[in-house]
N, C-alpha and C positions, 0 to 999 in steps of 0.2 A: 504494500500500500504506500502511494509516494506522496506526500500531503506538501500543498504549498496554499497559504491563505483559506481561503474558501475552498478550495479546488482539492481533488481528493483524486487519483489514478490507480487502479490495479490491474498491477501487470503481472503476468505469470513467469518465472526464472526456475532457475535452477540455482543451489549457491555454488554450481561453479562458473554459473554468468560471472562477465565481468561487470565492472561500474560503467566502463566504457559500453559497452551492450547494452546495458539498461539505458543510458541517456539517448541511445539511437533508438530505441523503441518507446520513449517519451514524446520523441522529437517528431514521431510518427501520428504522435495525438495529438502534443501542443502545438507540432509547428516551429518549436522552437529547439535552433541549432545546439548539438551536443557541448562546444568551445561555451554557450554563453548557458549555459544550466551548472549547478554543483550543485551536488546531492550529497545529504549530512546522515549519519547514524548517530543517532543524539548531538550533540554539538561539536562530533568532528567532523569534518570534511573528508571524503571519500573519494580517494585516489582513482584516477581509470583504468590503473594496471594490477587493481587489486580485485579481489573474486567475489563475491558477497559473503563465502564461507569465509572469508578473512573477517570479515567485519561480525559474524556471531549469527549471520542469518539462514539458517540451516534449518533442514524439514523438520526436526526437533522444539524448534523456534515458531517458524511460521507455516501457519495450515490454512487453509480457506476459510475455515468459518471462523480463524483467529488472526489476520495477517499480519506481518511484521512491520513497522511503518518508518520511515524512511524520508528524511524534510527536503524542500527543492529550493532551489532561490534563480532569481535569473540575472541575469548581468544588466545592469542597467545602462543608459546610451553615453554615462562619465566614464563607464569602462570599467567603474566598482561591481560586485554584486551584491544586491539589496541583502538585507539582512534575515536571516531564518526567521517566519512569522508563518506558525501553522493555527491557525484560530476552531475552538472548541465547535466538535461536529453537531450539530442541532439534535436539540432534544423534541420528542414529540409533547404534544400538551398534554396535562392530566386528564385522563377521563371522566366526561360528566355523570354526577351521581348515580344515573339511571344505567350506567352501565360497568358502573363499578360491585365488584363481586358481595352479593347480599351474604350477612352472616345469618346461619343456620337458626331460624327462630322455633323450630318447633320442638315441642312441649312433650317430654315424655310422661304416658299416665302415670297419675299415682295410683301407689296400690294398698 
């Protein structure tokens, strides 16, 4: 799972993908060139000649219905790249009374 801002991508690998792989199949969604993407494992920066197994992300780690998340940033037009901001993925609303689960109201006889 490769999270940058809003925007949220899952792409399937293997961990002996490289980094460099993964950014060519990013660039495939966003459009945008491998040179101006870096992509972090918590707050390092990930090399393009390094594997994803290098970085801890092994089938052990990440499975489908749990995946491993991995931040983006893009190079901005000063030639810096912005800063890692992955903003919290939306929650659904609570549900209204009428359909939130009734507690068990009934009455066992007395004897």
């Amino acid at each position: 799972m490769i999270r940058r801002q809003k925007m949220t991508v899952f792409v399937d690998a293997k961990e002996t993908s490289s980094v460099s792989e993964i950014k060519k199949i990013v660039e495939g969604i966003t459009k945008v060139a491998p040179e101006n993407q870096r992509l972090y494992k918590d707050d390092t920066i990930m090399e393009d000649t390094k594997s994803l197994g290098d970085y801890g992300l092994t089938n052990a780690i990440a499975k489908a219905q749990q995946p491993a998340g991995v931040g983006l940033t893009y190079r901005q037009e000063n030639g810096s790249f912005e800063p890692l901001q992955i903003d919290d993925l939306s929650r659904p609303p609570d549900l209204p009374d009428v359909m939130k689960p009734q507690e068990n109201t009934t009455h066992e006889p007395n004897v």
